[in-house]
PQR file with spaces between the fields and no chain letter, atoms N, CA, C, O and H, PARSE charges and radii, in Angstrom:
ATOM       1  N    UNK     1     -27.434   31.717    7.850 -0.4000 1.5000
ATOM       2  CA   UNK     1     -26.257   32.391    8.351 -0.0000 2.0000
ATOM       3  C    UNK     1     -25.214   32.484    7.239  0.5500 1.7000
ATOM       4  O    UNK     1     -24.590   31.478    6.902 -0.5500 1.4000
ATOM       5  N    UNK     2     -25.020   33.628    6.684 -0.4000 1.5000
ATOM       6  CA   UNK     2     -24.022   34.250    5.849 -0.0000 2.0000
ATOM       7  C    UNK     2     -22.299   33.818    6.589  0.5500 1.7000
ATOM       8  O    UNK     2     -22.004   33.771    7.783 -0.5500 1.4000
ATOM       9  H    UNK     2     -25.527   34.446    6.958  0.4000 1.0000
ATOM      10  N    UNK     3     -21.482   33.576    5.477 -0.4000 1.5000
ATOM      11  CA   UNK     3     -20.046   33.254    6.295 -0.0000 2.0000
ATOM      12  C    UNK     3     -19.279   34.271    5.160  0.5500 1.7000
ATOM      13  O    UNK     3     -19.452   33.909    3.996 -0.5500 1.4000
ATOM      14  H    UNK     3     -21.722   33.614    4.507  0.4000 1.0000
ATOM      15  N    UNK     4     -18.519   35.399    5.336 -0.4000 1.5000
ATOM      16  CA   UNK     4     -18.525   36.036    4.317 -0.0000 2.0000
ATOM      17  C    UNK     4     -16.944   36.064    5.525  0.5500 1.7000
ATOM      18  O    UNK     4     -16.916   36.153    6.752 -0.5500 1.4000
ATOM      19  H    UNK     4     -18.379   35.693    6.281  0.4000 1.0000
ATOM      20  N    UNK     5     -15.827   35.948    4.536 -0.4000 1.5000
ATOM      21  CA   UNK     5     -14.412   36.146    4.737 -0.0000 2.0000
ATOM      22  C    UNK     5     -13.536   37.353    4.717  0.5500 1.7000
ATOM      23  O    UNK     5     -12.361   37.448    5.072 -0.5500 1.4000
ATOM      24  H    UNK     5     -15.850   35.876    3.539  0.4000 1.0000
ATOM      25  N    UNK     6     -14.489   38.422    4.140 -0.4000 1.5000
ATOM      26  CA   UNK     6     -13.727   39.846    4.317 -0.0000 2.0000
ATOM      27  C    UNK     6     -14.276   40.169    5.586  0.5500 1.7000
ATOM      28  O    UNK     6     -13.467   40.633    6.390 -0.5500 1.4000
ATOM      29  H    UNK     6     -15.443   38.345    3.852  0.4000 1.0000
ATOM      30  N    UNK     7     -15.524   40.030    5.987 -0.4000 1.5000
ATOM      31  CA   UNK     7     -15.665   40.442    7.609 -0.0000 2.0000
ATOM      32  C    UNK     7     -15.212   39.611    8.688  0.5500 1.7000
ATOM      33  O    UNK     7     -15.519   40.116    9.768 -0.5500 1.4000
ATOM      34  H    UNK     7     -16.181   39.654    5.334  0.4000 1.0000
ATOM      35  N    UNK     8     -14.773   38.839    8.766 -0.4000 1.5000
ATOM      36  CA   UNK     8     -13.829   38.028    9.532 -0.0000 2.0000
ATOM      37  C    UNK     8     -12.787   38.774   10.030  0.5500 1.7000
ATOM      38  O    UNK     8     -12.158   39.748    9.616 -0.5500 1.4000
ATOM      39  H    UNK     8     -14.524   38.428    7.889  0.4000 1.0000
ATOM      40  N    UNK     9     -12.744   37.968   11.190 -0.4000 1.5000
ATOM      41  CA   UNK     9     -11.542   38.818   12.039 -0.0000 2.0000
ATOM      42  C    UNK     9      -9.729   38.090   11.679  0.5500 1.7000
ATOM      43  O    UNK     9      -9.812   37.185   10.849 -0.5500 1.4000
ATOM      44  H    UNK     9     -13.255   37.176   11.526  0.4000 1.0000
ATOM      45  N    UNK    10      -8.896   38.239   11.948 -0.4000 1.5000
ATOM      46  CA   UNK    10      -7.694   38.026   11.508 -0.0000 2.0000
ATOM      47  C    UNK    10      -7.245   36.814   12.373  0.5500 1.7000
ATOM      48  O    UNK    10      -6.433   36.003   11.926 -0.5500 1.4000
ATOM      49  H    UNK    10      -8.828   38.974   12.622  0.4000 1.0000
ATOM      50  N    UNK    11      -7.798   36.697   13.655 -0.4000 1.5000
ATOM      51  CA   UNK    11      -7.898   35.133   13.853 -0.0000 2.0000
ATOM      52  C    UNK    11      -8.246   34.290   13.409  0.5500 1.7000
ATOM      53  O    UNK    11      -7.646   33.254   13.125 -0.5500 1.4000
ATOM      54  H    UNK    11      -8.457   37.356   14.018  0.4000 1.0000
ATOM      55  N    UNK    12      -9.581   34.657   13.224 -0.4000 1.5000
ATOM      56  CA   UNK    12     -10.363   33.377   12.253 -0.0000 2.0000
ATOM      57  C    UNK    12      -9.358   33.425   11.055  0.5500 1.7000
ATOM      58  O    UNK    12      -8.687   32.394   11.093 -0.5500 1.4000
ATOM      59  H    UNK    12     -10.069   35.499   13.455  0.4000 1.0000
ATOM      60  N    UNK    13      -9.001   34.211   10.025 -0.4000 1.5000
ATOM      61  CA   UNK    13      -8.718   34.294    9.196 -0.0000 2.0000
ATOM      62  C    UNK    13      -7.354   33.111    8.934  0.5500 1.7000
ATOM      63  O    UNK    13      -7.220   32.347    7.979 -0.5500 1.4000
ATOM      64  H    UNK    13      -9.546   35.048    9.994  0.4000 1.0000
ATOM      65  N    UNK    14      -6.329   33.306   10.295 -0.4000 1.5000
ATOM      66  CA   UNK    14      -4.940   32.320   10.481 -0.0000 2.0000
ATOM      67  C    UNK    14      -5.765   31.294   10.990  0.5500 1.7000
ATOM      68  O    UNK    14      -5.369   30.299   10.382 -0.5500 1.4000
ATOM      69  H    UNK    14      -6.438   33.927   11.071  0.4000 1.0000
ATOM      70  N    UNK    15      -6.579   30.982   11.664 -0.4000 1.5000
ATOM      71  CA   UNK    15      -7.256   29.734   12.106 -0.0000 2.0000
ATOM      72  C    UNK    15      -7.760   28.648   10.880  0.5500 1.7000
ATOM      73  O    UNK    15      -7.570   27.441   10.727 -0.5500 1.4000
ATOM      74  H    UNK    15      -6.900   31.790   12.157  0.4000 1.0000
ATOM      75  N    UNK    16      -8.504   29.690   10.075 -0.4000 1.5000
ATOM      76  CA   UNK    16      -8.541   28.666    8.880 -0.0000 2.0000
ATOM      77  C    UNK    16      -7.737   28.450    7.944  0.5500 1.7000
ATOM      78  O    UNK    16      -7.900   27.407    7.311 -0.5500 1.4000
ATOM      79  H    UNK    16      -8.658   30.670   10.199  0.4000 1.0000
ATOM      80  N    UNK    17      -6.629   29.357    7.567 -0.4000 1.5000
ATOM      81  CA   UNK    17      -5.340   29.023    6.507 -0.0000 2.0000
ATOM      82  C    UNK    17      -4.942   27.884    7.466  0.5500 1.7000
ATOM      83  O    UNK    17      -4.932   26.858    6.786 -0.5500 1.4000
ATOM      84  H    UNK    17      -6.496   30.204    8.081  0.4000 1.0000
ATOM      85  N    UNK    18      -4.677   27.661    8.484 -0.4000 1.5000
ATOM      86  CA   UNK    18      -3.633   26.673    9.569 -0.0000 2.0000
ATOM      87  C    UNK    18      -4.228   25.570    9.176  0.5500 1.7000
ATOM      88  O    UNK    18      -3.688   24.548    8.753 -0.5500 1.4000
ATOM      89  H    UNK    18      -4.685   28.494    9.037  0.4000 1.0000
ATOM      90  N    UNK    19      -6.003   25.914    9.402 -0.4000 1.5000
ATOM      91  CA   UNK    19      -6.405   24.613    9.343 -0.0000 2.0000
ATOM      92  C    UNK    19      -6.393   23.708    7.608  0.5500 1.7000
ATOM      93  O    UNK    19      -6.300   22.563    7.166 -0.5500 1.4000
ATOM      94  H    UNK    19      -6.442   26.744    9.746  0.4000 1.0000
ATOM      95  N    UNK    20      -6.520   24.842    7.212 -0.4000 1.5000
ATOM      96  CA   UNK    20      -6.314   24.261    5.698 -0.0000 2.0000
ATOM      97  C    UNK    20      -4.935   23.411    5.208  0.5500 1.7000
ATOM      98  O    UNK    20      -4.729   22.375    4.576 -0.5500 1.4000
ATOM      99  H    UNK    20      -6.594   25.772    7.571  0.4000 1.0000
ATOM     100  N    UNK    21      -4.080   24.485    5.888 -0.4000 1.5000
ATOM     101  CA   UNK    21      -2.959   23.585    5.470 -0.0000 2.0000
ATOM     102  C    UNK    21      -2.917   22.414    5.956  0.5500 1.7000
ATOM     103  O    UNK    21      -2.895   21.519    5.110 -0.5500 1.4000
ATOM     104  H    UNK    21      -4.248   25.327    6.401  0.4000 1.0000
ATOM     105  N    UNK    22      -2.895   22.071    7.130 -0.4000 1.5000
ATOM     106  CA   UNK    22      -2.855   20.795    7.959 -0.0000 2.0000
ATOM     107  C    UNK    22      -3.481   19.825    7.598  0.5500 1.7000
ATOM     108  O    UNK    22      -2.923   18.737    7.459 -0.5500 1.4000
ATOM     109  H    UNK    22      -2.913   22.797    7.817  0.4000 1.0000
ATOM     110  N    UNK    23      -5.374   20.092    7.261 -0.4000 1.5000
ATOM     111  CA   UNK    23      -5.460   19.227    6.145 -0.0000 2.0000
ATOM     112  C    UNK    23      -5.076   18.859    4.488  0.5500 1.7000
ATOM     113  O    UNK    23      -5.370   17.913    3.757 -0.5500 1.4000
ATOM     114  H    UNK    23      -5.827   20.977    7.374  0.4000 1.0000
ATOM     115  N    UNK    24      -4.613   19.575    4.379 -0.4000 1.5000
ATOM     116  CA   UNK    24      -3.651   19.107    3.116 -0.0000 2.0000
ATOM     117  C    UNK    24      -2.650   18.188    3.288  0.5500 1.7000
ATOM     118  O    UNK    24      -2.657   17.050    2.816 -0.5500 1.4000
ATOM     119  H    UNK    24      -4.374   20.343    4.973  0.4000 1.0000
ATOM     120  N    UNK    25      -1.576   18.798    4.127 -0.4000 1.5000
ATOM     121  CA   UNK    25      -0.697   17.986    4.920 -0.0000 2.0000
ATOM     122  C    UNK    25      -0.917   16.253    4.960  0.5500 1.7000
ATOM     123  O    UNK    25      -0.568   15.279    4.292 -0.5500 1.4000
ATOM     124  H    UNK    25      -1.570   19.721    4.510  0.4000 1.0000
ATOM     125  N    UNK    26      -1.859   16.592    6.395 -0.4000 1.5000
ATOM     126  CA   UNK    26      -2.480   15.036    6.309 -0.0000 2.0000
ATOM     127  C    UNK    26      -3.029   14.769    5.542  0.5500 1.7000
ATOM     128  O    UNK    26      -2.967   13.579    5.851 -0.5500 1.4000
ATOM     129  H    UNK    26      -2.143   17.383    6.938  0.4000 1.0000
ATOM     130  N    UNK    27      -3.954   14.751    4.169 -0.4000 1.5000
ATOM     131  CA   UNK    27      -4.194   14.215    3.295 -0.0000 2.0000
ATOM     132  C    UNK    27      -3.162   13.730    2.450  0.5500 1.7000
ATOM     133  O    UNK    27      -3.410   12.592    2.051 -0.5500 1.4000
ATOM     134  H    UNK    27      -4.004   15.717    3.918  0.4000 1.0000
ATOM     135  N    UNK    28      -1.815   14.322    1.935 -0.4000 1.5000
ATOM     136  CA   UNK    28      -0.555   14.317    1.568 -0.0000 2.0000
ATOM     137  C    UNK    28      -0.012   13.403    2.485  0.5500 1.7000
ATOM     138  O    UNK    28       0.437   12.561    1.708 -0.5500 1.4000
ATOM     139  H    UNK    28      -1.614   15.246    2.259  0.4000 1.0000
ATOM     140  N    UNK    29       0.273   12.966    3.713 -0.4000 1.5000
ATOM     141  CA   UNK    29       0.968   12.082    4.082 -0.0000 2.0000
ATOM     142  C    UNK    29       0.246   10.876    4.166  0.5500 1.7000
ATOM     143  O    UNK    29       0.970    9.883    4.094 -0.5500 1.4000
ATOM     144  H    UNK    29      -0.091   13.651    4.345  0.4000 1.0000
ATOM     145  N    UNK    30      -1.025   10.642    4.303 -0.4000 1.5000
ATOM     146  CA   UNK    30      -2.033    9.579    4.505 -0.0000 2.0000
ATOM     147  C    UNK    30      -1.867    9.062    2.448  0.5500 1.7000
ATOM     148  O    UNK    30      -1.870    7.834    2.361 -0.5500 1.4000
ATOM     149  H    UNK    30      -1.613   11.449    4.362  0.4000 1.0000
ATOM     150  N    UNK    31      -1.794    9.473    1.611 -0.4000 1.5000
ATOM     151  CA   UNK    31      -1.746    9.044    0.545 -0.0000 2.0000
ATOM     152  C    UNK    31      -0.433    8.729    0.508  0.5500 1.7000
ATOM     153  O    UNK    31      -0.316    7.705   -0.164 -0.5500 1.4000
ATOM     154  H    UNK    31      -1.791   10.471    1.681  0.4000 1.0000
ATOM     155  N    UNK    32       0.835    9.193    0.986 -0.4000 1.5000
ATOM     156  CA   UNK    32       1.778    8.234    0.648 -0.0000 2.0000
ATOM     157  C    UNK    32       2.444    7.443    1.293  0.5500 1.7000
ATOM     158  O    UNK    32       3.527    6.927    1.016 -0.5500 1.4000
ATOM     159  H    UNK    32       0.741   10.025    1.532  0.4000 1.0000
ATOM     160  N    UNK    33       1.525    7.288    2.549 -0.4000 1.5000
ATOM     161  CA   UNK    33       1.580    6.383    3.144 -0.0000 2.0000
ATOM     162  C    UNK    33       0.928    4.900    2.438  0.5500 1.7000
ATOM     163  O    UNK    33       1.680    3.989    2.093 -0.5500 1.4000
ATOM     164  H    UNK    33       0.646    7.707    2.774  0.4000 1.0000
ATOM     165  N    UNK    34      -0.407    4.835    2.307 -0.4000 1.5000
ATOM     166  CA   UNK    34      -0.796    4.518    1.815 -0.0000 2.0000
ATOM     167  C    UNK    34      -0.826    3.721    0.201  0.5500 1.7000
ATOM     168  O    UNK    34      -1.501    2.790   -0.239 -0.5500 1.4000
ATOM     169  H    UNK    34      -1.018    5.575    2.588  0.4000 1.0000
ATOM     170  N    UNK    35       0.148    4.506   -0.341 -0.4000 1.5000
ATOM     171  CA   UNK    35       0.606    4.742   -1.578 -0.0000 2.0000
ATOM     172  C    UNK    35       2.216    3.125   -1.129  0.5500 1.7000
ATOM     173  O    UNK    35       2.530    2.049   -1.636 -0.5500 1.4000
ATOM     174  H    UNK    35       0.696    5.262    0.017  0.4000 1.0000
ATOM     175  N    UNK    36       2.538    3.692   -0.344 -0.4000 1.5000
ATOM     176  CA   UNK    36       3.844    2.772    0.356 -0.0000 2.0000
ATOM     177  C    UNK    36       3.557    1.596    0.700  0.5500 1.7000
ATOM     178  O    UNK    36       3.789    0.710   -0.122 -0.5500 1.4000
ATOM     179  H    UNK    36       2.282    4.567    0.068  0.4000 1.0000
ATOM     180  N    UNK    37       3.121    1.326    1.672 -0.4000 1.5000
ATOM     181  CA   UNK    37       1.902    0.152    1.760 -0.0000 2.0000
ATOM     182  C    UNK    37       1.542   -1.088    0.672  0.5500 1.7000
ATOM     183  O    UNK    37       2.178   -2.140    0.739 -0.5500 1.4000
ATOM     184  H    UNK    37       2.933    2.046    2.341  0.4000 1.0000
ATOM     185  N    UNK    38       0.566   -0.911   -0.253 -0.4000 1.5000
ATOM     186  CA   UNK    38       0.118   -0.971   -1.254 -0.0000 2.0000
ATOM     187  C    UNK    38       1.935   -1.531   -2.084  0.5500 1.7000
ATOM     188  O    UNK    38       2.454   -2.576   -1.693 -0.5500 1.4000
ATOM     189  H    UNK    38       0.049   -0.057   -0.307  0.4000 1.0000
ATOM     190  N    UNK    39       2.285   -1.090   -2.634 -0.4000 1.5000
ATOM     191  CA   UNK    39       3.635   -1.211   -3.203 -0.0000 2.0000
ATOM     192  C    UNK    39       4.166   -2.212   -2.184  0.5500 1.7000
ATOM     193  O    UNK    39       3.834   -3.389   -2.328 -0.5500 1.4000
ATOM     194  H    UNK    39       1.863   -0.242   -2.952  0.4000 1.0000
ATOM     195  N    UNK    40       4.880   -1.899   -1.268 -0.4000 1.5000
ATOM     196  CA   UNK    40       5.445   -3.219   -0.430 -0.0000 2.0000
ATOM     197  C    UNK    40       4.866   -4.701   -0.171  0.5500 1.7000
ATOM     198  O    UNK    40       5.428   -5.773    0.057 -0.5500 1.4000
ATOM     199  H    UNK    40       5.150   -0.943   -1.151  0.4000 1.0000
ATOM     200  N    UNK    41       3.369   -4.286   -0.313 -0.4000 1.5000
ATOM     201  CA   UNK    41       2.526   -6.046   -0.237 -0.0000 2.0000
ATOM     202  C    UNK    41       2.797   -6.055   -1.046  0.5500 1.7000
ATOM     203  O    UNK    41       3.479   -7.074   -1.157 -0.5500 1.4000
ATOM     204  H    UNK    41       2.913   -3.416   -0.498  0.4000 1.0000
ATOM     205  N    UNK    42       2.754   -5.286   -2.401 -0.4000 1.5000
ATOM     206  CA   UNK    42       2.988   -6.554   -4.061 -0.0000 2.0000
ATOM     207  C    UNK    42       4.143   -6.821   -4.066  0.5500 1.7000
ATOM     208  O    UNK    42       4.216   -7.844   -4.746 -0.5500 1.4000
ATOM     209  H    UNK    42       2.200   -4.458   -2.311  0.4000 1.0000
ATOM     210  N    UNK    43       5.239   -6.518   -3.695 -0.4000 1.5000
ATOM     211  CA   UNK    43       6.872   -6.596   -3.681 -0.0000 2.0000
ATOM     212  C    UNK    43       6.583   -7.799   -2.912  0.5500 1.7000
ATOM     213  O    UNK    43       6.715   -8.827   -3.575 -0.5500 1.4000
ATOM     214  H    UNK    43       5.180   -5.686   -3.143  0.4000 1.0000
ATOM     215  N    UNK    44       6.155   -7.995   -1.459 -0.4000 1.5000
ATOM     216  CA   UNK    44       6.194   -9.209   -0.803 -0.0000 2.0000
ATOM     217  C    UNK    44       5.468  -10.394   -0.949  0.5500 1.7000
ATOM     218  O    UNK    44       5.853  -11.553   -0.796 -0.5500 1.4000
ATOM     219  H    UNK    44       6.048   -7.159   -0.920  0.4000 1.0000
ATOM     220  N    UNK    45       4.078   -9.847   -1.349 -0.4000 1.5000
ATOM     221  CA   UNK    45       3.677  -11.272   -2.523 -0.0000 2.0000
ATOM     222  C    UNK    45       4.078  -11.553   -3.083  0.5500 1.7000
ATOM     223  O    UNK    45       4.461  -12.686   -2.790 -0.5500 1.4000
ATOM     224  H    UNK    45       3.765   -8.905   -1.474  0.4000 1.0000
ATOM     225  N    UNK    46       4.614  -11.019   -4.700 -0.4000 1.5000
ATOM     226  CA   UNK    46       5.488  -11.671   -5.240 -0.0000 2.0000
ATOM     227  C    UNK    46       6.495  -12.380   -5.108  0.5500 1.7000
ATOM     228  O    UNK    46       6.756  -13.369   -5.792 -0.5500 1.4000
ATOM     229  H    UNK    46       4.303  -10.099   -4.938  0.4000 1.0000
ATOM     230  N    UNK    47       7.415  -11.752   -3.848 -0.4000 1.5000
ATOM     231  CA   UNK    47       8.905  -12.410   -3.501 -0.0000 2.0000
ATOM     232  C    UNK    47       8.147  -14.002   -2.622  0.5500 1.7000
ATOM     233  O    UNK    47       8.718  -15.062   -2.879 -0.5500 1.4000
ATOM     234  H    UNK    47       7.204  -10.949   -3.291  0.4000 1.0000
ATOM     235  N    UNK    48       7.250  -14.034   -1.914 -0.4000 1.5000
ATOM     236  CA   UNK    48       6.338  -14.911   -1.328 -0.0000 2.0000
ATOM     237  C    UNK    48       6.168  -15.939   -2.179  0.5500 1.7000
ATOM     238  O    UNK    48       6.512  -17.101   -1.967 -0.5500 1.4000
ATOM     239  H    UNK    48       6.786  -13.173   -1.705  0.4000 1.0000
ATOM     240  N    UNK    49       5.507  -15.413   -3.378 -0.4000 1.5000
ATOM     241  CA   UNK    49       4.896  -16.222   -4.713 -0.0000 2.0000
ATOM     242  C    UNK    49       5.841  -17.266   -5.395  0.5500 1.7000
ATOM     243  O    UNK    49       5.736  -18.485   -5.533 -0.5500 1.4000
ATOM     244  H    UNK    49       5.227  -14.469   -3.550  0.4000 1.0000
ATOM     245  N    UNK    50       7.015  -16.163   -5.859 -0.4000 1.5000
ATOM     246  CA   UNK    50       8.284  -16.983   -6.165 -0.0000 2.0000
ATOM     247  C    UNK    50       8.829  -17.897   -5.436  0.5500 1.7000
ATOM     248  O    UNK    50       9.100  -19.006   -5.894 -0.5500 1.4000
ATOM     249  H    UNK    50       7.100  -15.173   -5.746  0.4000 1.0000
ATOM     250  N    UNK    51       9.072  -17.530   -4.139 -0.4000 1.5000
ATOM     251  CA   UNK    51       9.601  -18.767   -3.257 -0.0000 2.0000
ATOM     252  C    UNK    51       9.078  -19.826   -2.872  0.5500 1.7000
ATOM     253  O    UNK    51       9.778  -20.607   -2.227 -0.5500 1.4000
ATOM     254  H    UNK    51       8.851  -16.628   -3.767  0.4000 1.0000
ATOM     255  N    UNK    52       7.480  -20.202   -3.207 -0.4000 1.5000
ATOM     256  CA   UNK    52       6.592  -21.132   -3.059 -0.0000 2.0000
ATOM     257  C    UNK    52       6.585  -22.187   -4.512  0.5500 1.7000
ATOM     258  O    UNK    52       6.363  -23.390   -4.650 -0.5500 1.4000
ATOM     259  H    UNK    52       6.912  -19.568   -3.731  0.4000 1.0000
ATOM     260  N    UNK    53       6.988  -20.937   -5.605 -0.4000 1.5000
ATOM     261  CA   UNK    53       7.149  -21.549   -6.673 -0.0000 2.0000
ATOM     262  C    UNK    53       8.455  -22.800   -6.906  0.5500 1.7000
ATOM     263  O    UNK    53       8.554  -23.927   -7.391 -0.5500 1.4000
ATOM     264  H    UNK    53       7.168  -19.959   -5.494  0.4000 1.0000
ATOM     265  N    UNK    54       9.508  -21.571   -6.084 -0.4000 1.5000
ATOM     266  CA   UNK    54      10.997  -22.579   -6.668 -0.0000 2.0000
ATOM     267  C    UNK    54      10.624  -23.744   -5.551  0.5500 1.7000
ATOM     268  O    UNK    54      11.261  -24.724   -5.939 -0.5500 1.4000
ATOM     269  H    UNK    54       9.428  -20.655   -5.690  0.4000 1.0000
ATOM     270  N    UNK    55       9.978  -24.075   -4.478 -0.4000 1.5000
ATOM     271  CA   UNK    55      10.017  -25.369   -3.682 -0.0000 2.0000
ATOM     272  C    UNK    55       9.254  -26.167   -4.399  0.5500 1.7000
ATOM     273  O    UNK    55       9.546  -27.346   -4.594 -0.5500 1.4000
ATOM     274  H    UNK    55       9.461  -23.279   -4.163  0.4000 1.0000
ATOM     275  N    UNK    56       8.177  -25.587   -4.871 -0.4000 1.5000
ATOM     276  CA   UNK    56       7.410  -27.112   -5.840 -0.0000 2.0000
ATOM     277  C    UNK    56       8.475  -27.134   -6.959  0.5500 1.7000
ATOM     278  O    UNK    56       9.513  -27.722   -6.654 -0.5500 1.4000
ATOM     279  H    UNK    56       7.939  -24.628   -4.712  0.4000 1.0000
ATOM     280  N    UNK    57       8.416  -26.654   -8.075 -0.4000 1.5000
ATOM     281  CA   UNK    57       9.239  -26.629   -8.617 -0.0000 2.0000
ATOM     282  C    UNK    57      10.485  -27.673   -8.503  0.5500 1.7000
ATOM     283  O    UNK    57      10.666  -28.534   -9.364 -0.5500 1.4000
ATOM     284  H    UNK    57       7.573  -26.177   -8.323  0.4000 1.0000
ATOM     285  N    UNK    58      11.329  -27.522   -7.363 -0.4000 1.5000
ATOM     286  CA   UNK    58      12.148  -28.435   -6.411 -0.0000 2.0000
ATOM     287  C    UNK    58      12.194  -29.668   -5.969  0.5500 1.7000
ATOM     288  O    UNK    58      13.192  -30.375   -6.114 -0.5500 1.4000
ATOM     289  H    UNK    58      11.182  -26.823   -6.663  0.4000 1.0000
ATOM     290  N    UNK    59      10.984  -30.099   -5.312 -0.4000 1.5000
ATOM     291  CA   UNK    59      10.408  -31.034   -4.972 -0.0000 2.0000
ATOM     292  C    UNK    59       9.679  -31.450   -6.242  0.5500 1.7000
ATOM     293  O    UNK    59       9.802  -32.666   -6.094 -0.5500 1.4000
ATOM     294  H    UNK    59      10.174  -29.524   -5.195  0.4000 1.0000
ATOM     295  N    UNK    60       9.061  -31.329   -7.293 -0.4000 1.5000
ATOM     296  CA   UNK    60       8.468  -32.070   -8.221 -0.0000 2.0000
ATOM     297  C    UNK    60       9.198  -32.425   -9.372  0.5500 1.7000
ATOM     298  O    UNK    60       8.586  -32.818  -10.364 -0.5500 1.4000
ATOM     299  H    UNK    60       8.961  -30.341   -7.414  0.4000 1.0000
ATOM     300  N    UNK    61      10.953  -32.303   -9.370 -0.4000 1.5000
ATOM     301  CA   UNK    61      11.539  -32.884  -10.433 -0.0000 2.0000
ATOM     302  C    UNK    61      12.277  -34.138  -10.830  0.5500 1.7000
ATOM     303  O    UNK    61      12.784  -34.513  -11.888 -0.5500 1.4000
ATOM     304  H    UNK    61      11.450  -31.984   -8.564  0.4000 1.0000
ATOM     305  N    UNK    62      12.120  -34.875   -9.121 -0.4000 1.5000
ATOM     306  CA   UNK    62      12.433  -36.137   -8.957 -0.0000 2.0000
ATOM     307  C    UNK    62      11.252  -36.809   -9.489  0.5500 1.7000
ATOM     308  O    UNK    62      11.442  -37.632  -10.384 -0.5500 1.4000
ATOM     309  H    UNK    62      11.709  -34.571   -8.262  0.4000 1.0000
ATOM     310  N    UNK    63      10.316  -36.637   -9.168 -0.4000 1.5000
ATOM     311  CA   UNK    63       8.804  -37.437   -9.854 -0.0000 2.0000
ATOM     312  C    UNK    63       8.753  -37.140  -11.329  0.5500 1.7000
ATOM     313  O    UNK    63       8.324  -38.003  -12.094 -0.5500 1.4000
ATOM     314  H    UNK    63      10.161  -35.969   -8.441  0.4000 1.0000
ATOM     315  N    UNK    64       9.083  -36.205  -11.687 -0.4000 1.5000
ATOM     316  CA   UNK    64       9.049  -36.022  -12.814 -0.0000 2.0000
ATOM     317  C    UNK    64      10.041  -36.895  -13.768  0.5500 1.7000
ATOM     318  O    UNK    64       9.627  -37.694  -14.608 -0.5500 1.4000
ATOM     319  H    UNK    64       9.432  -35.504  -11.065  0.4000 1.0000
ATOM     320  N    UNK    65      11.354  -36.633  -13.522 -0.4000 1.5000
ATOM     321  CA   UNK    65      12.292  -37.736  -14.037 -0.0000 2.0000
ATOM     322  C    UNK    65      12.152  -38.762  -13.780  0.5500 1.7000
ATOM     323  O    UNK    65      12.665  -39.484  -14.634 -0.5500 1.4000
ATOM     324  H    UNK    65      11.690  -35.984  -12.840  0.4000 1.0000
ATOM     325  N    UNK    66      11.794  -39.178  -13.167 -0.4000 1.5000
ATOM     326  CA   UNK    66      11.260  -40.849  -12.720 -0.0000 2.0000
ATOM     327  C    UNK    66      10.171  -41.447  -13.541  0.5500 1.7000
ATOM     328  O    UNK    66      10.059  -42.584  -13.999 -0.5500 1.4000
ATOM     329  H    UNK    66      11.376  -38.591  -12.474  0.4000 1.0000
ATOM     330  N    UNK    67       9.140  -40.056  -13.641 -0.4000 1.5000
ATOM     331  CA   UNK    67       7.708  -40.797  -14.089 -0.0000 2.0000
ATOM     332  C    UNK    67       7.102  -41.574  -13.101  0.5500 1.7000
ATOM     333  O    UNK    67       6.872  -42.780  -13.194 -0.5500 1.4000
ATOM     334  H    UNK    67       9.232  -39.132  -13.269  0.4000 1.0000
ATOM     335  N    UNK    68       6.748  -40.561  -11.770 -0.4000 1.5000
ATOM     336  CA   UNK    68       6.654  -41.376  -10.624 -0.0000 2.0000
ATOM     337  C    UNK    68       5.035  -40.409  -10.187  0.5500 1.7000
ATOM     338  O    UNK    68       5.098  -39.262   -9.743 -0.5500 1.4000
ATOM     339  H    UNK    68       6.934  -39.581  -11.694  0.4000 1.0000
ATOM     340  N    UNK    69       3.804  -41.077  -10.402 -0.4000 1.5000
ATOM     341  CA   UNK    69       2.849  -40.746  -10.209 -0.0000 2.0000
ATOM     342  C    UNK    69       2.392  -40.307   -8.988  0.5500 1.7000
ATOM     343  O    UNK    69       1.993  -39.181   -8.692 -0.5500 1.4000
ATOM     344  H    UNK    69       3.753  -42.008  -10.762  0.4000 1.0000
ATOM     345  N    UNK    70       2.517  -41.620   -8.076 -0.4000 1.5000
ATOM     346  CA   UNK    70       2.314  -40.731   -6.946 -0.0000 2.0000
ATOM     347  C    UNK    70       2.893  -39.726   -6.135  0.5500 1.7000
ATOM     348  O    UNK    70       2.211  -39.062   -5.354 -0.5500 1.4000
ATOM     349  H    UNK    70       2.842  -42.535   -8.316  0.4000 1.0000
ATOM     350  N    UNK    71       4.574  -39.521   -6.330 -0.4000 1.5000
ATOM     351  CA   UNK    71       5.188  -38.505   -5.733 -0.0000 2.0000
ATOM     352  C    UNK    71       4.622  -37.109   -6.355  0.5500 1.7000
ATOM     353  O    UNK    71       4.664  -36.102   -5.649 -0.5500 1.4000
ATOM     354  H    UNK    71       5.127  -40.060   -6.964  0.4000 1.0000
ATOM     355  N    UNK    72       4.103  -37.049   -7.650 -0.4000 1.5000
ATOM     356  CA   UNK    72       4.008  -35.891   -8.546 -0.0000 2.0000
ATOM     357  C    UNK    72       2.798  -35.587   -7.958  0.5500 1.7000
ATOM     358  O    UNK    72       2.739  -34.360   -7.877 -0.5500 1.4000
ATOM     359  H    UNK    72       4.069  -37.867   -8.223  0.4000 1.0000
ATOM     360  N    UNK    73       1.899  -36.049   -7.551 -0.4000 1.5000
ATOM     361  CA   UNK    73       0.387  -36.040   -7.001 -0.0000 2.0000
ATOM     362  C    UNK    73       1.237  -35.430   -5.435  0.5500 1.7000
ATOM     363  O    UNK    73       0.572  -35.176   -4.431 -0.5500 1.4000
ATOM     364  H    UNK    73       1.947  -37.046   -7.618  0.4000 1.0000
């Protein structure tokens, strides 16, 4: 079965530009969505990361000035 676009009728014809666009569209919003996503977990890991850091950090400088083995453990 031949699909040949000059013999097409002018429905079909807006039926598939519509549909074309729309998937573009949604392909375009699904990537920056996606795109958004992606970016905000590393922003919140990191900010996550850091704040796990400054509590040890925090907590391990009394053992440290002391020279206190088991608190540092």
């Amino acid at each position: 079965m031949k699909f040949s676009l000059r013999n097409s009728s002018i429905k079909r014809k807006l039926t598939l530009i519509i549909m074309a666009a729309s998937t573009v569209a949604l392909l375009l919003a699904s990537t920056g969505f996606v795109s958004y996503e992606l970016f905000t977990f590393r922003q919140k890991m990191v900010r996550d990361l850091s704040t796990l850091a400054d509590i040890i950090a925090n907590r391990s400088t009394a053992a440290l000035s002391f020279d206190n083995q088991e608190d540092a453990e």
